[in-house]
C-alpha positions in Angstrom: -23.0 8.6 70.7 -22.1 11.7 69.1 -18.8 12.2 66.6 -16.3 15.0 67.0 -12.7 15.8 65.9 -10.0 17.6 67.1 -6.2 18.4 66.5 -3.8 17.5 69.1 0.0 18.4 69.0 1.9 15.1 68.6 3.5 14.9 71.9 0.0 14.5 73.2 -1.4 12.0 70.9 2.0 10.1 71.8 1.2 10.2 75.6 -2.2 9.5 75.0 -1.1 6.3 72.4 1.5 5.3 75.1 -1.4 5.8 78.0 -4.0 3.7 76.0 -1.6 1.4 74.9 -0.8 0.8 78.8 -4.3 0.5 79.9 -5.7 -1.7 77.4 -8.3 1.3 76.3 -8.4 3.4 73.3 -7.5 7.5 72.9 -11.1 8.3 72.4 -11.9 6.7 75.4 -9.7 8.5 77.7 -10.5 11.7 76.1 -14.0 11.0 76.9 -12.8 10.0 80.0 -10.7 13.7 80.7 -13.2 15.8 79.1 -15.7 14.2 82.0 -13.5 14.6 84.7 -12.5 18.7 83.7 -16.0 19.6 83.1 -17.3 17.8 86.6 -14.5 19.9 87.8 -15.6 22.9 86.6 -19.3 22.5 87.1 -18.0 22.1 91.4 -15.8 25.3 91.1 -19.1 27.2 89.9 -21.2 26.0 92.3 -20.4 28.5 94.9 -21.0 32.5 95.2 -18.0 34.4 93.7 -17.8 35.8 97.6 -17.3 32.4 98.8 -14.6 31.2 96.1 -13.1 34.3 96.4 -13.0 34.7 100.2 -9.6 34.0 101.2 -8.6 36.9 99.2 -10.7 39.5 100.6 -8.7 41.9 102.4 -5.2 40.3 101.3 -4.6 44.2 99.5 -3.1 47.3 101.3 -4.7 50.1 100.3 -7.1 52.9 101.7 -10.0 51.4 103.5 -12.7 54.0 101.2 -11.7 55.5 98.4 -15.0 57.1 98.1 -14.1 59.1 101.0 -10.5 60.8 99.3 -11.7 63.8 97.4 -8.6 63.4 95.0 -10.1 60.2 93.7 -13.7 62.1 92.7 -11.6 64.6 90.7 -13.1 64.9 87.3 -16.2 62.3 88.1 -18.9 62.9 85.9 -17.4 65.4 83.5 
């Protein structure tokens, strides 16, 4: 197993003492534990298109339909 060290503020190494302490486990373990469980998490939110995650937003803006088709908006394009 690989060796690493970070800083943590102290209120967290006292929630993660007091956590430990209640579990009957040690900090690095539940770290190991955490860092698991975020980086699962974050493996499944990447696993879809961005389309798909970000599908319930689509059409949640007010706005022209084209701006392509306003004149005004291609003022100055390509200068």
């Amino acid at each position: 197993m690989k060796t690493i060290s970070l800083k943590v503020p102290e209120g967290l190494d006292a929630h993660l003492e007091r956590l430990a302490a209640d579990r009957g486990t040690s900090k690095s373990e539940l770290v190991r534990q955490a860092l698991e469980a975020h980086l699962d998490s974050l493996l499944e939110a990447g696993a879809g298109s961005f389309g798909a995650l970000a599908g319930d937003l689509a059409g949640c803006i007010l706005g022209p339909a084209d701006l392509s088709t306003s004149p005004s908006h291609l003022e100055d394009f390509g200068a």
